[in-house]
ZADO-1210 file (C-alpha; in nm, 4 decimals, padded with zeros to 6 digits):
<atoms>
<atom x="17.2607" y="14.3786" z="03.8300" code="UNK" pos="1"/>
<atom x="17.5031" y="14.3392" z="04.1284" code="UNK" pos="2"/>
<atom x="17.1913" y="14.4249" z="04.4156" code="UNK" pos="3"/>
<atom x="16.9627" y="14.2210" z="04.2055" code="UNK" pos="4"/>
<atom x="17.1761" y="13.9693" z="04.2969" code="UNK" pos="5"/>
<atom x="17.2569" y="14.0286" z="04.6166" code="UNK" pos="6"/>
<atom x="16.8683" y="14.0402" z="04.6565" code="UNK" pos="7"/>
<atom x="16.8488" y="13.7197" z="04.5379" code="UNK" pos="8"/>
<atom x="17.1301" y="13.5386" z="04.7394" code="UNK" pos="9"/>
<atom x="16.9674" y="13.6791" z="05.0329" code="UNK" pos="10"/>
<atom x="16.6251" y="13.4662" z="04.9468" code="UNK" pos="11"/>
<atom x="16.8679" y="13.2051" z="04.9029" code="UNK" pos="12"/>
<atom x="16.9467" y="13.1888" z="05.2761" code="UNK" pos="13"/>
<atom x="16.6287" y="13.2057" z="05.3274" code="UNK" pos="14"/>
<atom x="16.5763" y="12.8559" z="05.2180" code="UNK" pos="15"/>
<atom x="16.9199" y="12.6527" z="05.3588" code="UNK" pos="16"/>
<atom x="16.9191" y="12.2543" z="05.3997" code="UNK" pos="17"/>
<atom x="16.9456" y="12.0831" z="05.0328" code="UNK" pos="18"/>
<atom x="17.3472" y="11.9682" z="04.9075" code="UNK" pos="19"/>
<atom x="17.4144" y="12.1860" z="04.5981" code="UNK" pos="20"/>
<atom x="17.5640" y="12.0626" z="04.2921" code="UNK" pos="21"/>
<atom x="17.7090" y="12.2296" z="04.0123" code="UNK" pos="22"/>
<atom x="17.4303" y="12.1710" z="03.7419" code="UNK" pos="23"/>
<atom x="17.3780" y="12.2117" z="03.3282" code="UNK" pos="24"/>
<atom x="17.2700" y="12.4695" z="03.1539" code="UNK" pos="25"/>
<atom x="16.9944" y="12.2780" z="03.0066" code="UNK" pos="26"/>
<atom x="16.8759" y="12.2054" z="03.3592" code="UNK" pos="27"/>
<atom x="16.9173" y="12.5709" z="03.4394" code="UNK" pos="28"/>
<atom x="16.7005" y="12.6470" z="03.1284" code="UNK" pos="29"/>
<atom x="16.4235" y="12.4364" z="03.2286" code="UNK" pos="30"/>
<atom x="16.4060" y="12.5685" z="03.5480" code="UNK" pos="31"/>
<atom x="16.4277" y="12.9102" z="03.4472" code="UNK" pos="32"/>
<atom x="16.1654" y="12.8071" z="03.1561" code="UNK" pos="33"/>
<atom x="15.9405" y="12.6335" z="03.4443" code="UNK" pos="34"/>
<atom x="15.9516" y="12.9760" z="03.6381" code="UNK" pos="35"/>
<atom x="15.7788" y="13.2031" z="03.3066" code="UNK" pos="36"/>
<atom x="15.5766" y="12.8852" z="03.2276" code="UNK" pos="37"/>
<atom x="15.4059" y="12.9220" z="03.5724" code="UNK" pos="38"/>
<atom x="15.4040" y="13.3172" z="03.5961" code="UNK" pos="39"/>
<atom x="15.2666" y="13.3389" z="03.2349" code="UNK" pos="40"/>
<atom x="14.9686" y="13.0860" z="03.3325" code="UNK" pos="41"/>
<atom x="14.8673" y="13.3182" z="03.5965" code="UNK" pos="42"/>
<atom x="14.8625" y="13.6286" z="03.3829" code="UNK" pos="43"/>
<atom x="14.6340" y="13.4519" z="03.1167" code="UNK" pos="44"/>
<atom x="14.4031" y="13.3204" z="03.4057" code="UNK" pos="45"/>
<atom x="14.3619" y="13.5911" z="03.6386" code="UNK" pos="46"/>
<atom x="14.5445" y="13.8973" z="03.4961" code="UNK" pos="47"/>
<atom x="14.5028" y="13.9528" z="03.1219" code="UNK" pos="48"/>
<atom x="14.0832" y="13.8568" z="03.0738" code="UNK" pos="49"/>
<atom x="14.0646" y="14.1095" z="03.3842" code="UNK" pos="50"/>
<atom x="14.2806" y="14.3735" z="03.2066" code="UNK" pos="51"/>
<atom x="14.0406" y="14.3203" z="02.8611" code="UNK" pos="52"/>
<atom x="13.6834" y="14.3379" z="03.0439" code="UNK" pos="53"/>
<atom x="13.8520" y="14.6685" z="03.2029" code="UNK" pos="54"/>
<atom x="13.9718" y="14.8099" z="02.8631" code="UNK" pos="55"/>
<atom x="13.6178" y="14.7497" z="02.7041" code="UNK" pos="56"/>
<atom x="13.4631" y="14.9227" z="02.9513" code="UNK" pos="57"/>
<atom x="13.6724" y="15.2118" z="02.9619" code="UNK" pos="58"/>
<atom x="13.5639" y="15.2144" z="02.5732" code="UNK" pos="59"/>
<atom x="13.1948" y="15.1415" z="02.5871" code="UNK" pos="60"/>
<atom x="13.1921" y="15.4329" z="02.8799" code="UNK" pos="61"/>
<atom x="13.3565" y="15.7069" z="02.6282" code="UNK" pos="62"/>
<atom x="13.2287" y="15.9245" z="02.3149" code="UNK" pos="63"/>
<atom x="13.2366" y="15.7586" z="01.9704" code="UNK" pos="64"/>
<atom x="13.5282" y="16.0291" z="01.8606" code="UNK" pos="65"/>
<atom x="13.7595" y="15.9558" z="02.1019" code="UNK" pos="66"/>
<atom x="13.7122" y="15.5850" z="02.1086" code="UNK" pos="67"/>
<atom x="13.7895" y="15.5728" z="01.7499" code="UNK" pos="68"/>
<atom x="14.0970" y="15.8579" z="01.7792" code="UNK" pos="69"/>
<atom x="14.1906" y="15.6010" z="02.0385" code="UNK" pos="70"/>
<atom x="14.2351" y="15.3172" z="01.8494" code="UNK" pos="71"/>
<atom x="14.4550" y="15.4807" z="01.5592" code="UNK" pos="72"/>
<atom x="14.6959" y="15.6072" z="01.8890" code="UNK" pos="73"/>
<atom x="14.6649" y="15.2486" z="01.9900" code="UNK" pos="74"/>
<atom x="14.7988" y="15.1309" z="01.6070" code="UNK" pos="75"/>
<atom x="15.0734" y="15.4304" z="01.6297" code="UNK" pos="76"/>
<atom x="15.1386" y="15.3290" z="01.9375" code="UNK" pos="77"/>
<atom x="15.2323" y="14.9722" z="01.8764" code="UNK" pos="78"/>
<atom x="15.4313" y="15.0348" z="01.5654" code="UNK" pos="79"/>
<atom x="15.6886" y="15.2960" z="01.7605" code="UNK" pos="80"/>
<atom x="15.6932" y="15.0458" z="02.0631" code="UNK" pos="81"/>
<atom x="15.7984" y="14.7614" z="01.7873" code="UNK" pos="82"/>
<atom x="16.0417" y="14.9951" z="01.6293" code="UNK" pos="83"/>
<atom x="16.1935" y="15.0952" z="01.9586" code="UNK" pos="84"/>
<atom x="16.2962" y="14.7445" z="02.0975" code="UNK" pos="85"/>
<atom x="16.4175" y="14.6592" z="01.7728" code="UNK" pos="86"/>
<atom x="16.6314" y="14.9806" z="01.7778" code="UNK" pos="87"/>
<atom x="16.7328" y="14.8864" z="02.1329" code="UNK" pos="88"/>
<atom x="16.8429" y="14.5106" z="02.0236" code="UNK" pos="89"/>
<atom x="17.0389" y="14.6498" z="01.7378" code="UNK" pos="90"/>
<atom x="17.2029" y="14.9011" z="01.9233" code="UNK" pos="91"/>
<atom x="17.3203" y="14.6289" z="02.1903" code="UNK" pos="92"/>
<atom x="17.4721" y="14.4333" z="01.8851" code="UNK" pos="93"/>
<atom x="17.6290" y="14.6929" z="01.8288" code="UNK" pos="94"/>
<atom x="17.7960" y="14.7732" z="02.1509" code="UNK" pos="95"/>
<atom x="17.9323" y="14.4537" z="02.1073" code="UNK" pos="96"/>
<atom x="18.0779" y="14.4821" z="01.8258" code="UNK" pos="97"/>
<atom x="18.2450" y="14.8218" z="01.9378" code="UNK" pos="98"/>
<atom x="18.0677" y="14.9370" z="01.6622" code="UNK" pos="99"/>
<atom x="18.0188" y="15.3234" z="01.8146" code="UNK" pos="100"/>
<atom x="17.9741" y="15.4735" z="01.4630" code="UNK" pos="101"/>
<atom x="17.6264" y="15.2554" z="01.4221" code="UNK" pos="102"/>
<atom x="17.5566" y="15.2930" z="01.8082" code="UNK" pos="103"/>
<atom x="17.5287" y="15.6827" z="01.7622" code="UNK" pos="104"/>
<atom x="17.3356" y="15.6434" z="01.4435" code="UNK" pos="105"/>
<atom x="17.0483" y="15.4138" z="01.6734" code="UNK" pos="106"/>
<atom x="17.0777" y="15.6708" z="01.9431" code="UNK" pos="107"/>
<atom x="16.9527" y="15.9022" z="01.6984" code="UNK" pos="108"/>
<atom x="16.6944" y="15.6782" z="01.5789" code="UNK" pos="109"/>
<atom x="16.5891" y="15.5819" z="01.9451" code="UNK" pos="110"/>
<atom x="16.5476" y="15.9352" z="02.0612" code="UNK" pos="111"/>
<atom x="16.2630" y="16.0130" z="01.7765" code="UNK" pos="112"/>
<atom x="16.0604" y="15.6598" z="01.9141" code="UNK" pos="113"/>
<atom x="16.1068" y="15.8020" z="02.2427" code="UNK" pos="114"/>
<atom x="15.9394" y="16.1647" z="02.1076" code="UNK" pos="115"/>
<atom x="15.6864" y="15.9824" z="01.9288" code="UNK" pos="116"/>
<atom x="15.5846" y="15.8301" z="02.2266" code="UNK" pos="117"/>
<atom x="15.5787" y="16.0467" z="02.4494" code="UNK" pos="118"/>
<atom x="15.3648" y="16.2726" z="02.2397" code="UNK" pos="119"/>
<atom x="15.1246" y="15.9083" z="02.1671" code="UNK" pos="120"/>
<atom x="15.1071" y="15.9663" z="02.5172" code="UNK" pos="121"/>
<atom x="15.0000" y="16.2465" z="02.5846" code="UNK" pos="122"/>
<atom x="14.7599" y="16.2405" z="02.2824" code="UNK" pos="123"/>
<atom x="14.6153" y="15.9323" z="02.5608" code="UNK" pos="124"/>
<atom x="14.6103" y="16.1183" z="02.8565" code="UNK" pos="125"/>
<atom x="14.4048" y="16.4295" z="02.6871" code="UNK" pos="126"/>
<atom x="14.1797" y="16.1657" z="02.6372" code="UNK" pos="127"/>
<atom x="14.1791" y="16.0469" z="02.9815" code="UNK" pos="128"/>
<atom x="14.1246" y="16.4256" z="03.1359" code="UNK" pos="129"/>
<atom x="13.8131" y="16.4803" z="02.8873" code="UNK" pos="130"/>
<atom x="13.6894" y="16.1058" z="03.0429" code="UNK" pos="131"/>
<atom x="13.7581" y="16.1408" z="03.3888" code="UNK" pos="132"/>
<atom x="13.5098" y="15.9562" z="03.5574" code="UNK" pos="133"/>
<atom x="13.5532" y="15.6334" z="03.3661" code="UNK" pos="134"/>
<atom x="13.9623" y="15.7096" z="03.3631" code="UNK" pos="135"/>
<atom x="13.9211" y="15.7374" z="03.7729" code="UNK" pos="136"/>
<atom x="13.7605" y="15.4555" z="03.7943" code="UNK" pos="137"/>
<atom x="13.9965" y="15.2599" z="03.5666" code="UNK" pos="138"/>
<atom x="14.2447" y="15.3826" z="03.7633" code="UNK" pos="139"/>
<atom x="14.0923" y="15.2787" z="04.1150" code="UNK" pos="140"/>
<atom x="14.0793" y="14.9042" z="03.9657" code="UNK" pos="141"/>
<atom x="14.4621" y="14.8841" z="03.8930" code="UNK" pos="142"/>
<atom x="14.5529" y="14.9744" z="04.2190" code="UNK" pos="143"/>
<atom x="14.3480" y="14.7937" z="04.3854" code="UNK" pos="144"/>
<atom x="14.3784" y="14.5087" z="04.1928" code="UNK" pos="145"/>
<atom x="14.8193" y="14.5243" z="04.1214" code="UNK" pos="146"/>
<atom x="14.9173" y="14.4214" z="04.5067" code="UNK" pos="147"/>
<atom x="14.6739" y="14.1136" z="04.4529" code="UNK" pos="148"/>
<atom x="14.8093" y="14.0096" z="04.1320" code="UNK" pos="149"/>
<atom x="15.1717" y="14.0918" z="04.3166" code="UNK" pos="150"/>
<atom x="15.1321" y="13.8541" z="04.5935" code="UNK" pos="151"/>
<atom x="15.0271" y="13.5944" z="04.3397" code="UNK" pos="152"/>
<atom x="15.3167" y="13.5977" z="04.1671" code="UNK" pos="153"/>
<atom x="15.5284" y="13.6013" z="04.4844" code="UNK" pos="154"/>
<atom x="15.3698" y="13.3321" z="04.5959" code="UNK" pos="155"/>
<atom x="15.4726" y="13.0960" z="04.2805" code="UNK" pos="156"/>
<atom x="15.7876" y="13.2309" z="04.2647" code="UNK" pos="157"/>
<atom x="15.8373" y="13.1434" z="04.6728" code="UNK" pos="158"/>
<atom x="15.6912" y="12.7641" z="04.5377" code="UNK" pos="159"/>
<atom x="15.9380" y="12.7874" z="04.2177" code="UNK" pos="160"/>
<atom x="16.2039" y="12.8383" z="04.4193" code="UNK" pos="161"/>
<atom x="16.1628" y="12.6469" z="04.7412" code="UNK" pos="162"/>
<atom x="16.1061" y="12.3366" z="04.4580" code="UNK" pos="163"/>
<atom x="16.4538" y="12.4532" z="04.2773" code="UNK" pos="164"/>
<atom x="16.6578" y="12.5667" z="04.4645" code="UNK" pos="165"/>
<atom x="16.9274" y="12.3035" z="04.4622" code="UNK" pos="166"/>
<atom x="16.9507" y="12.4502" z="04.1075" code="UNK" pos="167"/>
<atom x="16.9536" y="12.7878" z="04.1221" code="UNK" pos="168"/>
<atom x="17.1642" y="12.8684" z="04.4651" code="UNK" pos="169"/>
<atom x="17.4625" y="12.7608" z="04.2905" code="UNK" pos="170"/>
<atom x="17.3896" y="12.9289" z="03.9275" code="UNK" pos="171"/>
<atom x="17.3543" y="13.2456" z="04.0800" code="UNK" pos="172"/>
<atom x="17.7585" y="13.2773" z="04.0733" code="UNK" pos="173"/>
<atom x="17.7666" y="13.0954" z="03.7220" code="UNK" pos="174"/>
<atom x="17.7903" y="13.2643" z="03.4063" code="UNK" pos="175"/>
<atom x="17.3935" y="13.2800" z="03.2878" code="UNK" pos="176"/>
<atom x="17.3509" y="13.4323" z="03.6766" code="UNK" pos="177"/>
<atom x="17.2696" y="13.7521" z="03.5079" code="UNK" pos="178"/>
<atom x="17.0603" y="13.5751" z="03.3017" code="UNK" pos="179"/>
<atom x="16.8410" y="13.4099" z="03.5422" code="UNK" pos="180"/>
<atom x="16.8249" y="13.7313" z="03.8170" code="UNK" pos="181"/>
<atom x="16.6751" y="13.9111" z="03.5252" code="UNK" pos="182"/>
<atom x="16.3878" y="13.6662" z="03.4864" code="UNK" pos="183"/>
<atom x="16.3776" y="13.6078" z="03.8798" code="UNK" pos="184"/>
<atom x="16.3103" y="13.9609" z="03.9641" code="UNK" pos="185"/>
<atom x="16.0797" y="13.9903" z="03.6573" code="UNK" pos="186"/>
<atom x="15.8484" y="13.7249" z="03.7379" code="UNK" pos="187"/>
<atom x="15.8266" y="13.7671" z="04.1140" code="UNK" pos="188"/>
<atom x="15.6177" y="14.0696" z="04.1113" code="UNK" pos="189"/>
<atom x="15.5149" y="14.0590" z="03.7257" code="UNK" pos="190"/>
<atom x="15.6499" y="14.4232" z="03.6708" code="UNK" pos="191"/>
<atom x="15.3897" y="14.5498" z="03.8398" code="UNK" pos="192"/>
<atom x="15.6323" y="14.6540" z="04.1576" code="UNK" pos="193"/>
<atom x="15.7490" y="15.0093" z="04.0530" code="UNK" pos="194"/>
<atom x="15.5103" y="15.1400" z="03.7802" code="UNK" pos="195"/>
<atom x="15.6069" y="15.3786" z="03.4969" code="UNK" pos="196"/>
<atom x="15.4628" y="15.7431" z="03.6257" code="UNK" pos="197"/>
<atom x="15.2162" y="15.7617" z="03.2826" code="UNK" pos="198"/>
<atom x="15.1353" y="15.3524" z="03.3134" code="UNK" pos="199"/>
<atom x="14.7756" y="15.4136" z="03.3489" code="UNK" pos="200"/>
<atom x="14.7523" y="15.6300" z="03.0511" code="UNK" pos="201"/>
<atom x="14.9529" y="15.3591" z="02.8405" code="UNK" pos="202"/>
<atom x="14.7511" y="15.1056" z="02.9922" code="UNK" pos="203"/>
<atom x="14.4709" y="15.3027" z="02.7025" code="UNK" pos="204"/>
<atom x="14.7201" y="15.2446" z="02.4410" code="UNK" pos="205"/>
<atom x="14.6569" y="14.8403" z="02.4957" code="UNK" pos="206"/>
<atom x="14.5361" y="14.6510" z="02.1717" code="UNK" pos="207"/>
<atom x="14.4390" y="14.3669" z="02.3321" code="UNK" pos="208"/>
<atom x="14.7177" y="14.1309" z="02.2523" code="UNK" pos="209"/>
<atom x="14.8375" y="13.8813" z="02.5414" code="UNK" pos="210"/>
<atom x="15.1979" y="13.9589" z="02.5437" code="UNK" pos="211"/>
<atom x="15.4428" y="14.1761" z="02.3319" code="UNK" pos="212"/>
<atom x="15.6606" y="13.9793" z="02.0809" code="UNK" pos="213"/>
<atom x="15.9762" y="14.1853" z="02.2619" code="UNK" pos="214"/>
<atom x="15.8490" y="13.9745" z="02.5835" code="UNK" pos="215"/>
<atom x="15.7696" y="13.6487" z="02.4424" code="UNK" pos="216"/>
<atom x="16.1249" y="13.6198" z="02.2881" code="UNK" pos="217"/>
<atom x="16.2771" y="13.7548" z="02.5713" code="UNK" pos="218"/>
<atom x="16.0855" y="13.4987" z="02.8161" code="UNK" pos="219"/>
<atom x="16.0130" y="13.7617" z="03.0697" code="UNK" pos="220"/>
<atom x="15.5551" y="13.8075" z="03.1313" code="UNK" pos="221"/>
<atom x="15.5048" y="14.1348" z="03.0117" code="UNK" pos="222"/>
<atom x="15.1406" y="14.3287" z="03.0668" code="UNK" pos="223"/>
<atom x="14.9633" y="14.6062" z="02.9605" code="UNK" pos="224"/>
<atom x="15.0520" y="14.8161" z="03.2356" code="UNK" pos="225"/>
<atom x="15.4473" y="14.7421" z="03.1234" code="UNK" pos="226"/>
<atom x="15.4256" y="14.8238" z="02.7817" code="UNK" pos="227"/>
<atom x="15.5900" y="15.1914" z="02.8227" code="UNK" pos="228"/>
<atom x="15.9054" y="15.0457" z="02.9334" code="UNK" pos="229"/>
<atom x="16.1824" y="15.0880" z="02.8875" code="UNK" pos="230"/>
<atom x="16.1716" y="15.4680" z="03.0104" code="UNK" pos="231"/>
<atom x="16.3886" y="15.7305" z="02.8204" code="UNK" pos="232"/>
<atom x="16.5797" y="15.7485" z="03.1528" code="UNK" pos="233"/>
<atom x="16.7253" y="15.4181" z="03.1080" code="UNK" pos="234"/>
<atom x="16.8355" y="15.4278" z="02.8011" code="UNK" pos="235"/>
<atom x="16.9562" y="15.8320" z="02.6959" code="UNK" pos="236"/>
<atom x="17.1850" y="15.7925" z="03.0308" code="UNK" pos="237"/>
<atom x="17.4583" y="16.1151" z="02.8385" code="UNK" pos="238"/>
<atom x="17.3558" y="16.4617" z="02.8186" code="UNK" pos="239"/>
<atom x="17.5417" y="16.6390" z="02.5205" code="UNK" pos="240"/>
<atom x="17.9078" y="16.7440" z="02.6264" code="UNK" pos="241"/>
<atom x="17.9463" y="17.0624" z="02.6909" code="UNK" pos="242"/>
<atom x="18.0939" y="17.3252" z="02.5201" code="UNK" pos="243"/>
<atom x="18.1009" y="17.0724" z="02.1800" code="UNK" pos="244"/>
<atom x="18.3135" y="17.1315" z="01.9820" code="UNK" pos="245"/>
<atom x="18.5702" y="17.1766" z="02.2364" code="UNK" pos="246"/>
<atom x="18.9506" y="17.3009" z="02.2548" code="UNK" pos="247"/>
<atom x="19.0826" y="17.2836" z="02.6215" code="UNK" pos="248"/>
<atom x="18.8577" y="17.0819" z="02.7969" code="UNK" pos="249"/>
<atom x="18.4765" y="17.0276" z="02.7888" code="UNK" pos="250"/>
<atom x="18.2193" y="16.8531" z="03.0818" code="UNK" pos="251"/>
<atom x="18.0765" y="16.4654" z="02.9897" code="UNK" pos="252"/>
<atom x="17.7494" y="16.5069" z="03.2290" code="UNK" pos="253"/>
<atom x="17.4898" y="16.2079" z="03.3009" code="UNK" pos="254"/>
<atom x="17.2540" y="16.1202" z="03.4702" code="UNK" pos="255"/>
<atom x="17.1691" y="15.7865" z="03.6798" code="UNK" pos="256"/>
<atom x="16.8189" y="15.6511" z="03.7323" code="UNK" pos="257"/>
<atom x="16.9931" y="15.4608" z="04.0143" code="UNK" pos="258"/>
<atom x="17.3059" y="15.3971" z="04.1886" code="UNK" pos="259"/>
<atom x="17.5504" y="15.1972" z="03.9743" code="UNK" pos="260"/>
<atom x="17.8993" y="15.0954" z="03.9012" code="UNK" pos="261"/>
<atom x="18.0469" y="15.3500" z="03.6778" code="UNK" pos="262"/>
<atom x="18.2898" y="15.3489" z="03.3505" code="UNK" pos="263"/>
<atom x="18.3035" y="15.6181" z="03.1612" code="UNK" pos="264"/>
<atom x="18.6148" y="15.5663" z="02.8461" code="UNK" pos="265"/>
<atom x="18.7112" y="15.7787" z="02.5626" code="UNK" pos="266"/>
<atom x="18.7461" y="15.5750" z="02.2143" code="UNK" pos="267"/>
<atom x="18.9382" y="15.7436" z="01.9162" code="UNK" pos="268"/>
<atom x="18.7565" y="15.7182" z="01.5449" code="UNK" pos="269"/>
<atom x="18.9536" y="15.3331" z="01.5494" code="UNK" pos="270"/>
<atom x="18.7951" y="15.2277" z="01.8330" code="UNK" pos="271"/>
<atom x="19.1159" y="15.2469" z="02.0213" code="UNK" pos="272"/>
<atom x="19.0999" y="15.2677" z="02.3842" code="UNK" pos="273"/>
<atom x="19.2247" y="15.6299" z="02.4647" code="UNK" pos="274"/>
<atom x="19.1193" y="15.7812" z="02.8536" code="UNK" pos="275"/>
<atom x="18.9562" y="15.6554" z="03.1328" code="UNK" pos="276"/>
<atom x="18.7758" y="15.9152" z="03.2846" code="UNK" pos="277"/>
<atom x="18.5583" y="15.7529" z="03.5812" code="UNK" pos="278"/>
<atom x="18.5511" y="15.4184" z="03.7334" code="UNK" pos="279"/>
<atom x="18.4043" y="15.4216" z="04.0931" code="UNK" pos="280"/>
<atom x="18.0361" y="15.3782" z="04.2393" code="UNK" pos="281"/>
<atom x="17.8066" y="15.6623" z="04.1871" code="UNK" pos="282"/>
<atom x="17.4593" y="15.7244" z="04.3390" code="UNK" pos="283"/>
<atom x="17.1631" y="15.8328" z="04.1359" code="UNK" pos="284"/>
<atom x="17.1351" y="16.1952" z="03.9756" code="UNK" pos="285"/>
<atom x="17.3379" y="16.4098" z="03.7901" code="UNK" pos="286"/>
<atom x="17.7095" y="16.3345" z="03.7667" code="UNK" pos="287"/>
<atom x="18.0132" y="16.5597" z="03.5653" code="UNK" pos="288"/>
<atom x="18.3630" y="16.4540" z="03.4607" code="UNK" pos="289"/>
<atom x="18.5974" y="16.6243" z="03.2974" code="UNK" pos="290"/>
<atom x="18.7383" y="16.5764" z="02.9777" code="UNK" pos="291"/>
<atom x="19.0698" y="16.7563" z="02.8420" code="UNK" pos="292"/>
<atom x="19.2490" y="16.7406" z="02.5201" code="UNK" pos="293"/>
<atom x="19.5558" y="16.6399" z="02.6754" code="UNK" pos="294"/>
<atom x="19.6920" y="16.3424" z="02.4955" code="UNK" pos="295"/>
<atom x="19.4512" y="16.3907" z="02.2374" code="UNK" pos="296"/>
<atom x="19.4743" y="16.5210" z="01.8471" code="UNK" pos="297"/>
<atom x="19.1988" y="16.7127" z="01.6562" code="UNK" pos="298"/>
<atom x="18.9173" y="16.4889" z="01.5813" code="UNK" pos="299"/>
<atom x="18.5859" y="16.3311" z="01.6424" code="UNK" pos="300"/>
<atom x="18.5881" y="16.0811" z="01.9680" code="UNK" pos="301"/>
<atom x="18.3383" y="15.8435" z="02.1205" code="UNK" pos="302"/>
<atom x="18.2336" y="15.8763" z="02.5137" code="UNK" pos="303"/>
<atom x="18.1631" y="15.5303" z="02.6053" code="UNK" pos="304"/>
<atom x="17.9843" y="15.5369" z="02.9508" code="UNK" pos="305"/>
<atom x="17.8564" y="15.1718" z="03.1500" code="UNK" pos="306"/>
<atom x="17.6340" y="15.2310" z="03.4611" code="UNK" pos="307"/>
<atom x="17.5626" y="14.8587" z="03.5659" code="UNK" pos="308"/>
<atom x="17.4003" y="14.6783" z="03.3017" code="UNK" pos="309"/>
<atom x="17.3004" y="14.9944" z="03.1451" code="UNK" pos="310"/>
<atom x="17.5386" y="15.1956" z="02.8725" code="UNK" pos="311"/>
<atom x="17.5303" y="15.4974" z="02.6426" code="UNK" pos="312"/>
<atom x="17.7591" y="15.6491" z="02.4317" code="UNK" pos="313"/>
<atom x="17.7571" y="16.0181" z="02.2476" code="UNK" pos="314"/>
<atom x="18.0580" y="16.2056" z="02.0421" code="UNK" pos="315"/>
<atom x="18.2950" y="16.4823" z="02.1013" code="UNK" pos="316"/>
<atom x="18.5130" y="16.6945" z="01.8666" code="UNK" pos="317"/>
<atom x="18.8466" y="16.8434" z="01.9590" code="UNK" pos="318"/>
<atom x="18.9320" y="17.1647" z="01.7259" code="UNK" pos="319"/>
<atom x="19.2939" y="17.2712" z="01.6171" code="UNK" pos="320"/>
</atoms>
């Protein structure tokens, strides 16, 4: 989160004149609330009816077989993308808590939603190669059609924040900073700025719907051409430890989607605090530290590692 924000103090100087003044969360709130109000308006104007005539005639173009083995993907689909993010919130809980034990147990969980999808998806895209023509031209529309719908959302978020900005220049070194970066860099290019390498495929696996319940509590516009995030790269950051078990020493590897501030701590089975291993910037790719049973008595241990606002843990065993 640290170049998100520095991305967004640097708009800030963009727009220097007003007195700032230390302000209330609820104002804060509104303003962030004002923000999704106005991004979310646009996607149910211009984006979302656009996105529906598209889907239906993607369906009306394609064999009655694969339409309807589209629609149970499309139910399948849904259910695993439901039982992911609520995986993903109670794994965060849990995190807090320090709770590793239960953390390990949703890992588990979250890598078989991640294998279900991915295999959804690729159920899709078979039926995207046997329709290419109408999948083509599907295609053609979204990128033709994203930079338009991106400018249009930087263009209310230039308005939002021209209008706000004695507000939000000084919360962005407050404590809901995070907070409001998050829904700042979300709603200035409604998602559609870097999009997941299978989006048009998922983009099949639509039902419809307006927005995701994930997004609508979250406050952050989602879209159908969103809906396969988050990517298994964000979230499974540890490769298994290897050799594990391990006697002398054995190698905690991961790898980083992008660069990041990284911590990387060894917890015993109390939750106690036992190595540091890394703390230092990293860039992205593949990274290895060392871990060796000096210090350390035969058991089962917890590899904590933080990469930004991103985290992981997995668990090690030291034999006699």
């Amino acid at each position: 989160m640290r170049r998100s924000l520095l991305y967004m103090l640097a708009i800030v100087a963009l727009f220097p004149g007003r007195a700032l003044w230390a302000q209330s969360p609820d104002e804060l709130r509104a303003v962030r609330s004002a923000l999704i109000e106005e991004v979310t308006a646009l996607m149910q104007a211009r984006v979302l009816p656009v996105m529906q005539q598209w889907k239906s005639q993607f369906d009306a173009a394609i064999p009655t077989r694969d339409r309807a083995l589209l629609e149970q993907l499309r139910e399948r689909y849904d259910m695993v993308q439901a039982n992911l993010n609520n995986n993903l919130s109670a794994r965060e809980a849990a995190l807090n808590k320090e709770e590793y034990g239960s953390v390990l147990t949703l890992r588990t969980l979250l890598e078989k939603n991640f294998q279900i999808r991915q295999r959804i998806l690729g159920d899709a895209a078979r039926i995207a190669e046997r329709n290419k023509k109408p999948f083509n031209a599907l295609s053609s529309r979204i990128d033709s059609s994203a930079e338009e719908w991106r400018a249009a959302a930087m263009r209310i978020f230039i308005d939002w924040f021209t209008r706000h900005r004695h507000v939000i220049t000084p919360a962005m070194n407050g404590p809901l900073s995070d907070e409001l970066a998050q829904v700042m860099l979300s709603c200035k290019n409604i998602g559609l700025d870097q999009l997941a390498e299978r989006a048009h495929v998922a983009f099949l696996l639509w039902d419809g719907e307006d927005f995701t319940p994930e997004a609508r509590e979250r406050g952050v516009p989602d879209s159908p051409l969103t809906n396969c995030r988050p990517d298994r790269s964000d979230i499974m950051l540890l490769e298994p430890a290897v050799p594990n078990p391990f006697r002398d020493e054995t190698q905690i590897r991961f790898m980083l989607p992008a660069p990041a501030d990284v911590h990387v701590r060894v917890y015993d089975a109390r939750g106690r605090t036992l190595k540091h291993l890394l703390r230092d910037a990293r860039p992205a790719g593949k990274h290895i530290v060392i871990l060796t049973s000096e210090g350390m008595e035969p058991g089962a241990y917890h590899v904590v590692l933080e990469a930004g606002e991103r985290f992981d843990v997995i668990s090690v065993r030291l034999l006699r």
